[in-house]
C-alpha positions as CSV (number, residue, x, y, z in Angstrom):
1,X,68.6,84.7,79.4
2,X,68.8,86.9,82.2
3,X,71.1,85.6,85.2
4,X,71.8,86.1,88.8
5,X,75.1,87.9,88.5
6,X,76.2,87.5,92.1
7,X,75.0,83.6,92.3
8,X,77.0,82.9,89.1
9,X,79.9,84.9,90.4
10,X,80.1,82.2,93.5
11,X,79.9,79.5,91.2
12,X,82.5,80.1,89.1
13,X,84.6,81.5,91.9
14,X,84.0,78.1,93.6
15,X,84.6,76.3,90.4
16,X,88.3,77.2,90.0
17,X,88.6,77.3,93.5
18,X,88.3,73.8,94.0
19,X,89.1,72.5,90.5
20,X,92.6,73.9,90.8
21,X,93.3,72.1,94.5
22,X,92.0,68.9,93.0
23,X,94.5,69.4,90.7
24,X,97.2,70.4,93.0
25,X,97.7,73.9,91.9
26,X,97.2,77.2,93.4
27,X,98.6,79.4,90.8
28,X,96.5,80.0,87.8
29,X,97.6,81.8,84.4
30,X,95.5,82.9,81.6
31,X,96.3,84.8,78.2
32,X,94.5,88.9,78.9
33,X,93.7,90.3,75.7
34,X,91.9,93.2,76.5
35,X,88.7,91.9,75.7
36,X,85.6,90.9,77.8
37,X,86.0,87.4,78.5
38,X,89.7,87.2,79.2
39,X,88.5,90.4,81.9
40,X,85.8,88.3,83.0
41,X,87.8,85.5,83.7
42,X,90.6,87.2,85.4
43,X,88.4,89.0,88.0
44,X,86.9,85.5,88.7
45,X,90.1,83.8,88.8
46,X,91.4,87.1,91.8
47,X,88.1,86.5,93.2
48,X,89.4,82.3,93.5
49,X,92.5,82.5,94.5
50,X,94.1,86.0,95.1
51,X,95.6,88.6,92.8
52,X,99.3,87.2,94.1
53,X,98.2,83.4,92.4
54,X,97.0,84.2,89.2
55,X,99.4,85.4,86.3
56,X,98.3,87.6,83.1
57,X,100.1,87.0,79.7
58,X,99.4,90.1,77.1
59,X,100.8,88.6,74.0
60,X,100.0,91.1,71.1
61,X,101.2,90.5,67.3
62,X,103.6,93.7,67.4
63,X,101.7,96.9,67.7
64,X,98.4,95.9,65.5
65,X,96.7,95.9,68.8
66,X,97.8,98.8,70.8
67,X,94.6,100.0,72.1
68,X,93.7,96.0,73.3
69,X,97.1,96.3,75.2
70,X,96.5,98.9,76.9
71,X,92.9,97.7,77.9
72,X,94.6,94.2,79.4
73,X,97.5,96.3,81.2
74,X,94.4,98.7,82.9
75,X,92.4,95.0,83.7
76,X,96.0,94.3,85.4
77,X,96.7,97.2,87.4
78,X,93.2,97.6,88.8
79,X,93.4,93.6,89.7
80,X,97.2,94.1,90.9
81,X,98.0,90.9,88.6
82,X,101.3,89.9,87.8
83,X,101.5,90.4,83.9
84,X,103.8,89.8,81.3
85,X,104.0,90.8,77.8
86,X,105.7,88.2,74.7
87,X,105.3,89.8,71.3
88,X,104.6,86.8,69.3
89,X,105.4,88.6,65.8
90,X,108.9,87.5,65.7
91,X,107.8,83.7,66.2
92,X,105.0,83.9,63.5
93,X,106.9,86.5,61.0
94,X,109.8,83.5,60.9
95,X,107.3,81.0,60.3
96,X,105.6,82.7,57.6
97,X,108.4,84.3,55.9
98,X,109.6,80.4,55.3
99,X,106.2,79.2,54.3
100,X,104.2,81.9,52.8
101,X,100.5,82.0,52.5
102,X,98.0,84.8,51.8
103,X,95.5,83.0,54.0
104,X,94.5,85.5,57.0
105,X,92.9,82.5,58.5
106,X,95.8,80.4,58.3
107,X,97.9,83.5,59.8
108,X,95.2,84.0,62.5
109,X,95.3,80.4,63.6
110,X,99.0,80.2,63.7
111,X,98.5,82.7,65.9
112,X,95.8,81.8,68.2
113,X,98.1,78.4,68.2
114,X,101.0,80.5,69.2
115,X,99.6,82.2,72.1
116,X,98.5,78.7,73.7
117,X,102.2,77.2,73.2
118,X,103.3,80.1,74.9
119,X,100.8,79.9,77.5
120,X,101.5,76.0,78.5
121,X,105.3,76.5,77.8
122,X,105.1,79.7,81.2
123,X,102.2,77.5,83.2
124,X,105.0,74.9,83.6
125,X,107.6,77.3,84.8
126,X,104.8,79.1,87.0
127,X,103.4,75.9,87.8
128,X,100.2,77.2,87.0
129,X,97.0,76.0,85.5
130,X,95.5,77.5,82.7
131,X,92.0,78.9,82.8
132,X,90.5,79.2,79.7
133,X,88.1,82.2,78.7
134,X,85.7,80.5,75.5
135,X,82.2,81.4,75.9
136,X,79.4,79.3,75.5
137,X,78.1,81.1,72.3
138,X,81.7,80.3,70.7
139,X,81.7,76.9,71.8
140,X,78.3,76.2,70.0
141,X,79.0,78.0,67.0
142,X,82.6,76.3,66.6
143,X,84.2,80.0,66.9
144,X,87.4,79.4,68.1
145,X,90.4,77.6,67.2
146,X,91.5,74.0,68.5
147,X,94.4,73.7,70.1
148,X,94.3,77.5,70.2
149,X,92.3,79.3,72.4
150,X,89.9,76.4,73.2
151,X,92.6,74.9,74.7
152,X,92.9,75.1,78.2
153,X,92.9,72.9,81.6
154,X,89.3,74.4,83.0
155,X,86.9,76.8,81.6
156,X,85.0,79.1,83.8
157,X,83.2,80.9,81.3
158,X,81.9,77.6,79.0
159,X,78.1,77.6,80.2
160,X,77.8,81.5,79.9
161,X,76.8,83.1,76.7
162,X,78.2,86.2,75.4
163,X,75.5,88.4,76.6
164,X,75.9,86.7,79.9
165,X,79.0,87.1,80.1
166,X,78.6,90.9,79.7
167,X,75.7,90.7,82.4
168,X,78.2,88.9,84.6
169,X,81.1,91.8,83.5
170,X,78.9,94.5,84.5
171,X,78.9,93.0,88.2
172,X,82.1,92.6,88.4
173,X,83.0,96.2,87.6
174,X,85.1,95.6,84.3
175,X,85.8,98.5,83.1
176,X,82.5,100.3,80.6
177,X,85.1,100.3,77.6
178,X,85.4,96.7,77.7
179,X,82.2,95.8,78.0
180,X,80.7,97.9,75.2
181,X,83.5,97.8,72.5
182,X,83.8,95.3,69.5
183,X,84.5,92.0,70.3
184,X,87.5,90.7,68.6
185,X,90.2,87.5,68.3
186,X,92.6,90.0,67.8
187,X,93.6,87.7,64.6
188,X,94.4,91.2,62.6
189,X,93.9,94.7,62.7
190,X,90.2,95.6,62.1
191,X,89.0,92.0,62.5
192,X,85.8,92.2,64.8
193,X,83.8,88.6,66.0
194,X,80.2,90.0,65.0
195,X,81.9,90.9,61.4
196,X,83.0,87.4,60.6
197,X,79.9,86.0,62.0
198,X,77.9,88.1,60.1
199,X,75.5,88.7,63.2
200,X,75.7,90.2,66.6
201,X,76.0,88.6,69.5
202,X,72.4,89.5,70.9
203,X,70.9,87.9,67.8
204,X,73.4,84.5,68.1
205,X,72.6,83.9,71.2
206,X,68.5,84.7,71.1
207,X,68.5,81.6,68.6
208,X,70.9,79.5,70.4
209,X,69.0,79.9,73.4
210,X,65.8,78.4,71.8
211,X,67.9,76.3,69.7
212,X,69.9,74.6,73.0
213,X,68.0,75.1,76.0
214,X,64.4,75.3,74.7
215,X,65.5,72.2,72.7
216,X,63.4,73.9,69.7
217,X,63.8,73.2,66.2
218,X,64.9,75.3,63.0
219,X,62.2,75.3,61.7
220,X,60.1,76.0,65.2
221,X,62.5,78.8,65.5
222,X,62.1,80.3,62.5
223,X,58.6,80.2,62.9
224,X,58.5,82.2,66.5
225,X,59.6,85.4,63.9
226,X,63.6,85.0,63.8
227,X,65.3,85.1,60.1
228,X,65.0,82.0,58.4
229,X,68.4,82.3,56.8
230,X,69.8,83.5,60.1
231,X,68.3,80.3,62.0
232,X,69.2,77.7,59.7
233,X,73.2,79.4,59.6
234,X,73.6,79.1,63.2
235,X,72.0,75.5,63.2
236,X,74.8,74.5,60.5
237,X,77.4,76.4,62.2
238,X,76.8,74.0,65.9
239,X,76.3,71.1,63.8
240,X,80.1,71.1,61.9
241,X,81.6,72.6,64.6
242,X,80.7,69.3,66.8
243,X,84.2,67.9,66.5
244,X,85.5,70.6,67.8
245,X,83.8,70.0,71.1
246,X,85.1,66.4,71.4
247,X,88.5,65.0,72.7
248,X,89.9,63.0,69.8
249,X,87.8,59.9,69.3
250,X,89.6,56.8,70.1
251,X,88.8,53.6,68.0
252,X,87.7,51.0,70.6
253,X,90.1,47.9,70.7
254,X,89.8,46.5,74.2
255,X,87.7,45.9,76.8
256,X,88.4,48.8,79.2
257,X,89.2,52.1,76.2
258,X,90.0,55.3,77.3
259,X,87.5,58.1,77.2
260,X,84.9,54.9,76.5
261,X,85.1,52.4,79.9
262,X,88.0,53.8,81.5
263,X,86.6,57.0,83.1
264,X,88.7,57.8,86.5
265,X,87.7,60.1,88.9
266,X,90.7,62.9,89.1
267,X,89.4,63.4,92.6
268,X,89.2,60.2,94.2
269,X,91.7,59.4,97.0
270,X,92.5,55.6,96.9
């Protein structure tokens, strides 16, 4: 799983490079949460386009997440990004004090929800695409919330498993404290990724390795020495998270269906 740091770099630098002026933007905004892919992501995105073109939104619930703040502000002083801070408490404290609900996940959706509406709502003042900062390990394992932070107009970081992506951090020069601490959505105080997954990254993304590129089976998984149980969760876990990696399906009616026949080229001149 090993990669070539400064190869990949160029890639990705090159990806939202020339994705963005297909597009017709040079701007590009993304939601910095103090964690490692959001860091990852910005330093690729100054890398692409310049530390004056790409715009950091910090947008904590109240102070829950002071120390993750202050981790995104560092990220944006040592980049010299332009960054903004929206407390999105007030928006989901009025929601919730109307409709009530026990439910952290509910809460942590609404917030993960949140934080994208925000995100599009300043991309059209900033005219400004949005770079997303999902992981290939959350993508396969349906960690991450639709229409929340899997939303987004490009994703640099999709192919790139969590360990790679720490490889790729390391060569970047994101900060040690970044790289090393907890993974977290920032969803509530004390919530951590590995927690809720109920493995650690370096284990996810052994099996998903053998499970996605090798093209191996459970059960030829399981029987290379990994956990059973362990193999046969994450296997579930890709499986009904599937419609989460989908546009919404459209039933096919004519000849020519979007998504189906009608493929255009973004890119094409005529």
């Amino acid at each position: 799983m090993k990669i070539d740091a400064p190869f990949v770099e160029r890639i990705l630098a090159g990806f939202i490079k020339d994705k963005l002026a297909k597009a017709g933007f040079r701007k590009g905004i993304l939601g910095l949460s103090g964690g490692l892919d959001s860091a990852v992501c910005a330093h690729l995105a100054v890398k692409a386009l310049g530390p004056g073109n790409v715009i950091a939104l910090l947008m904590p619930y109240g102070r829950s997440f002071g120390d993750e703040i202050e981790d995104a502000l560092d990220v944006a002083r040592r980049l010299r990004l332009r960054a903004e801070t929206i407390d999105i408490a007030p928006i989901i404290d009025a929601y919730f004090e109307r409709y009530p609900t026990g439910d952290r996940v509910r809460r942590g959706n609404k917030m993960a929800r949140e934080r994208m509406s925000i995100l599009y709502d300043v991309s059209a003042r900033e005219k400004a695409l949005i770079l997303g900062t999902s992981n290939k390990t959350e993508l396969l394992l349906g960690y991450g919330t639709i229409h929340g932070d899997m939303a987004c107009a490009i994703n640099p970081l999709g192919d790139l498993y969590k360990t790679q992506v720490r490889e790729l951090a390391a060569h970047l020069g994101v900060p040690e404290g970044i790289r090393t601490k907890p993974p977290t959505a920032g969803l509530w105080p004390g919530q951590t990724d590995e927690a809720e997954l109920g493995l650690t990254y370096e284990e996810a993304d052994e099996i998903l390795f053998r499970l996605v590129e090798e093209r191996a089976s459970a059960a030829e998984v399981a029987a290379a020495g990994y956990p059973k149980a362990r193999v046969e969760k994450i296997a579930a876990m890709i499986r009904a998270s599937e419609f989460k990696r989908h546009l919404p399906p459209i039933a096919k009616i004519s000849p020519r269906t979007v998504g189906h026949d009608f493929l255009y080229p973004y890119d094409r001149s005529e």
